[in-house]
Structure formats: structure tokens, C-alpha cells
Steps between C-alpha positions, in 0.01 A plus 500: 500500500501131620612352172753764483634394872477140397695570171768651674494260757549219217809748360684502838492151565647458167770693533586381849483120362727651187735639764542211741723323291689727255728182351200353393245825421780724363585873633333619835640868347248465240182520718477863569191751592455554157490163349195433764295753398532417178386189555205634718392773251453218226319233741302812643461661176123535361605320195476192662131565571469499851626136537187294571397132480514394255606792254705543191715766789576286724667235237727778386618544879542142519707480239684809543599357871580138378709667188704692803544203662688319193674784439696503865541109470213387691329140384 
């Protein structure tokens, strides 16, 4: 349950940071409900293994979040 706050926690804070400065991060529009829990359900999923250090799971989330983070601009 912790990992799962601390995921979505990690999501939010994304998506306020992409949303601060829409002529630089693109669309505020785009960050909807949906798109969040998205991103939750994969970082939470059990595919990743439960996430701990170090594990072949939490590498994927790593990179999933750092891929995101290209993708809206970020450097």
C-alpha cells in the first residue's frame, strides 16, 4: 500500500511540474484522471515485481518514469 501511495505520489508531482509551464511541457488538457491511472496501474502493476532494491522491477519503473519525462520535454 505504501509503494502504491509513493507511486502515485511520484505521478502527481509529475503532472503538476508538466502543468506549470504548458509553453514549455505542452498541453495541460492532456493530463486527465485517466492518463494518471494509467500511469499508476503500470508503476503499481505486479509486473514490475514489487519494486525493491535493487530489482530487475524497479529498473523498468525507472525507466518507464524517465521515458515520460522525455516524452513531455523534460531534460
Amino acid at each position: 500500500m505504501r509503494k502504491s501511495f509513493v507511486s502515485l505520489a511520484a505521478l502527481a508531482l509529475l503532472a503538476v511540474s508538466h502543468a506549470q509551464d504548458r509553453s514549455k511541457f505542452g498541453n495541460f488538457d492532456a493530463i486527465t484522471a485517466a492518463r494518471l491511472r494509467a500511469h499508476l496501474e503500470f508503476v503499481a502493476s505486479d509486473l514490475l515485481e514489487g519494486r525493491d532494491t535493487p530489482s530487475r522491477g524497479q529498473d523498468v519503473a525507472a525507466l518507464y518514469v524517465a521515458t515520460q519525462l522525455k516524452l513531455w520535454g523534460v531534460k
